[in-house]
C-alpha positions in Angstrom: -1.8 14.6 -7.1 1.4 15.1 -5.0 4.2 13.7 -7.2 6.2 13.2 -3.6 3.4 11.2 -2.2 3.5 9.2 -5.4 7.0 8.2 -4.7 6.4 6.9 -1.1 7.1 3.0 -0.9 5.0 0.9 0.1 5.0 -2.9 0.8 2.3 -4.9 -0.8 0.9 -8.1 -0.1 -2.3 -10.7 -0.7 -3.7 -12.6 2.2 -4.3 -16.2 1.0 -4.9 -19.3 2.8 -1.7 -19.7 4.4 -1.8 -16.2 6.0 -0.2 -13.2 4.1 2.0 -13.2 1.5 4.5 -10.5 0.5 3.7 -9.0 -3.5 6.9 -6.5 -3.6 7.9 -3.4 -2.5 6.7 -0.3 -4.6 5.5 3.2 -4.9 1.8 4.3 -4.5 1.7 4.8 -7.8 2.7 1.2 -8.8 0.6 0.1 -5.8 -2.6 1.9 -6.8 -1.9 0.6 -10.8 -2.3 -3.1 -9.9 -5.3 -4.8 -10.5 -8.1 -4.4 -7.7 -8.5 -7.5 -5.8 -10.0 -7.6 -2.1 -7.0 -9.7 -0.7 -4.6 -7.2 -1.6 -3.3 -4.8 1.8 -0.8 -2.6 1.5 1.8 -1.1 4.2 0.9 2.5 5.6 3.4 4.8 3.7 4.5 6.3 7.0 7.8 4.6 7.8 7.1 4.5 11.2 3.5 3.4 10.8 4.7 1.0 8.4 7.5 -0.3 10.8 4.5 -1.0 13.8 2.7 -2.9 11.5 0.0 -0.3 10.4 -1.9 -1.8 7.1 -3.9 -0.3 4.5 -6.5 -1.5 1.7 -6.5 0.1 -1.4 -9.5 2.9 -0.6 -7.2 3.8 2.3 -4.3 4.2 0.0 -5.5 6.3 -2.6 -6.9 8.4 -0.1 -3.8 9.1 1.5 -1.7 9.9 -1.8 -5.4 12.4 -2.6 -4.4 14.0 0.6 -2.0 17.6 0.3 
C-alpha cells in the first residue's frame, strides 16, 4: 500500500437516529483499523471532494488507499 495514501485524513462519522454524528478526524489507516459497523461513513480523502460533501463507506475507502 501507498504509505502517502495512508496518511490522507479523513473525517469519520456514524449515522444514528438523530442524523450523523461526527467520530474524529483521522488517517485511512486509523479509519480502515476501526471496527466494521454499517453506520460508519467516512469523508472522501480528496480535500475538495471532502469539502462538497462527498462520502464514502468503508469498501469505498479501502479501495481508494488499494489504488496507486
Amino acid at each position: 500500500m501507498d504509505d502517502k495514501r495512508e496518511k490522507l485524513i479523513v473525517e469519520v462519522s456514524v449515522d444514528g437516529g438523530n442524523g450523523r454524528h461526527a467520530v474524529g478526524i483521522m488517517n485511512m489507516r486509523q479509519a480502515l483499523d476501526l471496527p466494521e459497523m454499517p453506520s460508519l461513513a467516512y469523508t472522501h480523502p480528496d480535500p475538495a471532494k471532502a469539502a462538497a460533501g462527498v462520502i464514502m463507506n468503508r469498501q469505498e475507502l479501502a479501495g481508494f488507499m488499494a489504488c496507486s
